[in-house]
C-alpha positions, 0 to 999 in steps of 0.5 A: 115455813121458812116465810113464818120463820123469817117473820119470827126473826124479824120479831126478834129485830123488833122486840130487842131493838125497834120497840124501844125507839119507836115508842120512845119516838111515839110512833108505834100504832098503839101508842097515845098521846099520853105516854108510852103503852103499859103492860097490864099483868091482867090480860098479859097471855104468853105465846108459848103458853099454848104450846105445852112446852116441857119442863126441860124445854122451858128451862132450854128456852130461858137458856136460849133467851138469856144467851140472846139477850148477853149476845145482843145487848151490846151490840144493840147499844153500839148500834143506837150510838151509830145511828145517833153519831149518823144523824149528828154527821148529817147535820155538820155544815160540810158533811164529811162523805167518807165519814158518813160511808163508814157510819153506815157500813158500821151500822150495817155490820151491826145490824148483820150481826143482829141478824145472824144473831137471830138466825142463830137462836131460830135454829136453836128454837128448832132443835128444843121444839117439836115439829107439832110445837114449831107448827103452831108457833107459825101458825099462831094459833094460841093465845097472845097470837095475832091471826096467824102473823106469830107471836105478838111480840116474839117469844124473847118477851113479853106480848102487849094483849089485846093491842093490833100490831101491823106487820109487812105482808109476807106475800 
């Protein structure tokens, strides 16, 4: 249960800040050549819809959703501006150590603040849905699921149906 958790935050790293990049950079899996992947509100499916959320769950989650989205917006701008000022560092004739030590420990502030973020709103995904609910969440066993491997891209947004994602291998 905890694997699958972890897998669910590390969906949430993904969908508010490695999608973006990576198909900006043309490296995500399904992308192709001629431009980024589209959404497609004829076979776009809802993780969630398979776990027969409540009325007063739904408007908790769009809550939760919401506070996620205030929280990290920021923090995710600040970090794209720090891998950049990084990257820029790395190409200066005589690289200033100390300077490339203190990007990186900025970065890695940034992305421990992502991190708790997220740990933060699992917990609170924990406290709105029920255990059956969390279940199958893990499991993946409705429509917009991949195989069992969680939602095809988190809960906080929408999944691209239809297309194969790989993940790491939580064993």
């Amino acid at each position: 249960m905890k694997k699958k958790i972890a897998l669910l935050a590390l969906a949430l790293v993904v969908v508010f800040g490695g999608v973006q990049v990576a198909s900006a950079a043309g490296v995500l899996p399904w992308g192709s050549s001629s431009g980024p992947p589209l959404l497609d509100s004829g076979n776009w499916q809802s993780p969630l819809a398979a776990l027969g959320l409540s009325d007063q769950q739904k408007s908790q989650l769009q809550t939760l959703q919401q506070s996620m989205y205030d929280k990290v917006k920021n923090i995710r701008s600040q970090l794209f501006d720090d891998m950049f000022s990084l990257r820029q560092l790395e190409l200066q004739k005589n690289v200033d150590q100390s300077a490339v030590n203190a990007k990186i420990n900025d970065i890695n502030n940034l992305r421990t603040q992502l991190y708790n973020n997220g740990q933060q709103a699992r917990q609170q995904l924990q406290s709105i849905l029920s255990p059956d609910q969390l279940n199958k969440l893990g499991a993946g066993t409705g429509p917009g699921f991949r195989g069992g491997r969680g939602p095809a891209a988190g809960w906080f947004g929408p999944p691209f149906a239809g297309q194969q994602t790989t993940t790491p291998s939580s064993t």
